[in-house]
N, C-alpha and C positions, 0 to 999 in steps of 0.2 A: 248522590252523585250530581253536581252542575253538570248542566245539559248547555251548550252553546248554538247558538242559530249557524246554520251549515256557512252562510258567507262568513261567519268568524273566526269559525274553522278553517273556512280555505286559506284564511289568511292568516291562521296560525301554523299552516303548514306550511305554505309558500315559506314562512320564517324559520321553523325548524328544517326543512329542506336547505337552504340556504347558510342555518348553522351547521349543518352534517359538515356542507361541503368546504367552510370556514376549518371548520379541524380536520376535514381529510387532506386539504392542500397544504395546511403545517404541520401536518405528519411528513408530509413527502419534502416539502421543501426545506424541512431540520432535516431531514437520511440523506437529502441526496446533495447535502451542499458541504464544503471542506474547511475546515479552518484557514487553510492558508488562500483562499477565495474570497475570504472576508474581510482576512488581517490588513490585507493592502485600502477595502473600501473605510475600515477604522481608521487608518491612518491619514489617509482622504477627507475624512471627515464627514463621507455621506451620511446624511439619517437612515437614524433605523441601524447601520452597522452595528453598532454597540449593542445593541439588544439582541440583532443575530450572531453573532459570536458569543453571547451568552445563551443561548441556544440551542447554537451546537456544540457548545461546553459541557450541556447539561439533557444531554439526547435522552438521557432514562427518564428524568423528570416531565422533559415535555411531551414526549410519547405519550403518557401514564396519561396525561391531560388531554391530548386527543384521543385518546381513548376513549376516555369519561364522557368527552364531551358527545363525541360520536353515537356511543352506547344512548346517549340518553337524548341526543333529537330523533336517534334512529327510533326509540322506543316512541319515542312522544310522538312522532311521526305517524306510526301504526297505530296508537291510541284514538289521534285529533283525526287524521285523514281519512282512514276508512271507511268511518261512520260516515261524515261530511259527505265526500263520493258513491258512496251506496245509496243514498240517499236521492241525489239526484238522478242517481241511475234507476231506482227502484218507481217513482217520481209514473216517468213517460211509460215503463213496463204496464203498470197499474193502470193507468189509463187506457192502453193500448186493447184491456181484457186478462190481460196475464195474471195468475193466481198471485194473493198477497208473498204465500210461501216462494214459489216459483221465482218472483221477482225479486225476493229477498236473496235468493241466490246467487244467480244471475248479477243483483249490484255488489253482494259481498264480494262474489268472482272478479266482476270486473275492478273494482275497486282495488281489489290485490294487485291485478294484472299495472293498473296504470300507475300503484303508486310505489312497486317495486321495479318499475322501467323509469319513472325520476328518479326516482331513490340512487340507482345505478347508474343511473346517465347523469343527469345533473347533479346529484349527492356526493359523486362517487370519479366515474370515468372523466369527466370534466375537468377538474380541479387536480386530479392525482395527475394529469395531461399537461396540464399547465405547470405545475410547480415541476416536474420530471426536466420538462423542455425547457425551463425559464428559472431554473431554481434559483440562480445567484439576484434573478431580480426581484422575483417571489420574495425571497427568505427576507429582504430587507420590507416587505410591507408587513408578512406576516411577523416575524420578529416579534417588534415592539407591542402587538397586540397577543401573539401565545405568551410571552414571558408575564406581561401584565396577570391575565387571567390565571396561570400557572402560580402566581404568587397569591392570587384570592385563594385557589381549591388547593394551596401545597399541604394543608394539613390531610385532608381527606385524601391527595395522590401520593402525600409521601409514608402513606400510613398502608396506601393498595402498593404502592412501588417497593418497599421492604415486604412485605407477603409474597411478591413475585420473585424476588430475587433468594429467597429462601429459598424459595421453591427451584429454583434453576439453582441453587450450589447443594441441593438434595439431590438431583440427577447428573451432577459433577462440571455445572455448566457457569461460568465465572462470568457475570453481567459486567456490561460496560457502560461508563454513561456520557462517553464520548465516542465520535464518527471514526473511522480509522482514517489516518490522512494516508496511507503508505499504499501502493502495489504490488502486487509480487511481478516478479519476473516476466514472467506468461503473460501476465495484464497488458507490462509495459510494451512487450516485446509486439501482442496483437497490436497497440497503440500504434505502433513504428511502422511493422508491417502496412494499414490499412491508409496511414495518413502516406507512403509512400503509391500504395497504389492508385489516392486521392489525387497525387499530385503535390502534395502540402507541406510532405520532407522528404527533403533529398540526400539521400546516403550513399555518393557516390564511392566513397573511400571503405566501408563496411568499420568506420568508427563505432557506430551507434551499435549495429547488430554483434559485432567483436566484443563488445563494453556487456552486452544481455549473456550472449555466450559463455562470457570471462569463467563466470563462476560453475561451468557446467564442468569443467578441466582439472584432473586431479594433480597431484606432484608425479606421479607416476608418468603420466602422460607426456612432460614437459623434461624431465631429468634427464642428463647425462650418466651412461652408465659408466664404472672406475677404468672400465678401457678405454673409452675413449675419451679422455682427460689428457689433458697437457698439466704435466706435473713435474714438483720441484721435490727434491731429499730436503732434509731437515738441514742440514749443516751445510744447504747451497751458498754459495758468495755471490755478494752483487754482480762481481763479473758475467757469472751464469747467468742470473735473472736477465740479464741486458743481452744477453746473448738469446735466451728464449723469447725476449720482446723481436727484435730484430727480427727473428726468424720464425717465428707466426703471427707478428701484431699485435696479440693478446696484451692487453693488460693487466690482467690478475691469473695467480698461479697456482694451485689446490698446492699443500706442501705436505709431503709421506713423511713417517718415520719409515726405517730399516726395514719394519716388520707389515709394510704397506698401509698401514692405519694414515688416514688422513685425521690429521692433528689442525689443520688452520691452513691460512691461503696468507699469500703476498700480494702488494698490489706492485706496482712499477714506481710509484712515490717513495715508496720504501728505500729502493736503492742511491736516491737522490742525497744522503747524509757523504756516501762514501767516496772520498778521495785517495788518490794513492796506492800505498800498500792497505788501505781497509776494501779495496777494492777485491781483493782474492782471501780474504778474511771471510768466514763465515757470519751470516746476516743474524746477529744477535735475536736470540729467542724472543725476548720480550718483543721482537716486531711482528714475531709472527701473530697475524692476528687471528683473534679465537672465530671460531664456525658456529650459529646455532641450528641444532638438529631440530628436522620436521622429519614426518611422516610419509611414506608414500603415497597411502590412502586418502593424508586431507585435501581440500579445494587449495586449489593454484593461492588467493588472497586470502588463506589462513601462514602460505610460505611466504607472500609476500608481507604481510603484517608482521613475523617474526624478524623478517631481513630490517623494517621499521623501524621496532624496538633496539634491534641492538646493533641498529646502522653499518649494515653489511653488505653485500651487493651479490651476495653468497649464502648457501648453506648445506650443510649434512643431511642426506637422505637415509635415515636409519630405520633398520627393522628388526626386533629381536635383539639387540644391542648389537647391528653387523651393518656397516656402512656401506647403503645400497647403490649411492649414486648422490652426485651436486645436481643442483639444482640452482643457477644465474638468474640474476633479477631481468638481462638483456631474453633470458626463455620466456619469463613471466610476460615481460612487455610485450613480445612477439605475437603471446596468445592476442592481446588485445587491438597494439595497431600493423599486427602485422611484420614484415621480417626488419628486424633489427641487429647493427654488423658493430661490434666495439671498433669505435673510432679509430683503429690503429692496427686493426686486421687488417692479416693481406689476402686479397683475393687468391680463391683457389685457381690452381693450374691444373 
């Protein structure tokens, strides 16, 4: 075993101390930075962007690498330091009178005590401090130097990185090797909340919190039940239709057959073709326009996605094949900004 003179020790540790905390800060500063954090300093043209967004493209790979790297100054660390530090500790015991054994204690002790309080502080608490608080500036220095090094050790990381992710879809756990850019809900909604009570956004109108809400709202919640529907027969005439505008403002009409099954809805454009005697004529079927049925149970923007698709302002609330209630794009909207009146309603008396 080469033996090193304690000064070149210290100074190989001051160095592996120093590397610890090189891959502890681009650990943190690849998890804690976002793709779309970057994309704009890319397009910017800052240095280093390019190398952190391939980075946090590639979070498995570069983890794997601060890891390595970490595992092996922390080891080196323990190796070169402790002897070095015991040494000088053991050093002043010895002369003081203190037993050789005694004082070899004693500096192995202390030795430990002082070099797992750098290790921790400067190795560790330091670096993982700065990159957390700083990351979007962090990640552009570390960047170009983890990706660099990551490309010398990718045989040996991507050789430990498929051994780990084995191991994680063994215990049914599906690795990823990208940051998640998304929120959930809760996230955003704490977000809203606390920069409101910062001072920082102002929701005087309950846009923002209505919009977090939205999706908490089933169809159930939101639908009109078949009594209280403003409705048309199947074989109504424009005349009617114009007649039921007039006399509630509505603009679209739910339309029954005989046997009260609602079959489709009218809108008021409909009646717009007929002049004349097609005025007391019955409103040709083919205008009656079709309904798509949802659910009670799903979320409000699963009904509103289907009204989307098949561009309707309307739809059938069906259960068990029994038609439980409409459900208006103007209810949907309401959840979100609040009360909303078809332009042509008349106010209630």
């Amino acid at each position: 075993m080469v033996r090193v003179s304690s000064s070149v020790a210290i100074v190989l540790s001051i160095l592996l101390l120093l590397i610890n905390a090189f891959f502890v800060g681009a650990e943190f500063a690849v998890t804690s930075s976002r793709r779309a954090q970057i994309e704009p300093m890319v397009a910017a043209g800052r240095r280093g962007a390019k190398d952190a967004l391939y980075a946090v493209e590639h979070v498995s790979l570069m983890l794997a690498t601060c890891q390595l790297g970490i595992t092996l100054a922390s080891t080196g660390l323990g190796v070169v330091a402790e002897p070095a530090i015991a040494g000088f500790i053991e050093g002043p015991l010895v002369a003081a009178g203190l037993p050789q054994a005694s004082a070899h204690v004693f500096g192995f002790a202390g030795a430990l005590l002082i070099v797992l309080y750098l290790h921790v502080v400067i190795g560790e608490m330091v670096p993982k401090n700065i990159s957390v608080t700083m990351h979007t500036k962090v990640i552009l220095i570390y960047g170009p130097a983890i990706v660099r090094v990551a490309h010398v050790l990718r045989p040996v990381v991507e050789g430990m990185d498929h051994l780990a992710n084995w191991i994680l879809r063994r215990f049914g756990v599906e690795p990823k090797a990208e940051v998640a850019s998304t929120f959930t809900a809760e996230e955003v909604a704490s977000i809203v909340e606390l920069s409101q009570a910062e001072g920082i956004l102002e929701d005087d109108l309950g846009l923002l919190s209505g919009t977090l809400e939205f999706s908490e709202e089933d169809v159930r919640a939101v639908m009109l039940n078949p009594e209280e529907l403003v409705t048309l027969p199947v074989d109504c005439t424009p005349d009617q239709l114009q007649k039921e505008v007039a006399r509630t403002g509505f603009s679209r009409f739910p339309v029954k057959e005989a046997s009260g099954e609602i079959v489709g809805y009218l809108h008021l454009k409909d009646l717009l073709y007929a002049e004349g005697e097609d005025r007391l004529k019955p409103v040709p079927h083919w205008k009656i326009r079709a309904l798509p049925e949802v659910e009670p149970d799903i979320e409000v923007e699963d009904a509103l996605r289907a009204m989307q698709i098949s561009g309707t302002h309307l739809a059938k609330v069906v259960t068990q094949n029994q038609v439980v209630g409409v459900i208006f794009l103007e209810d949907i909207l309401e959840e979100l900004v609040g009360e909303v009146r078809d332009a042509m309603q008349r106010e209630e008396r």
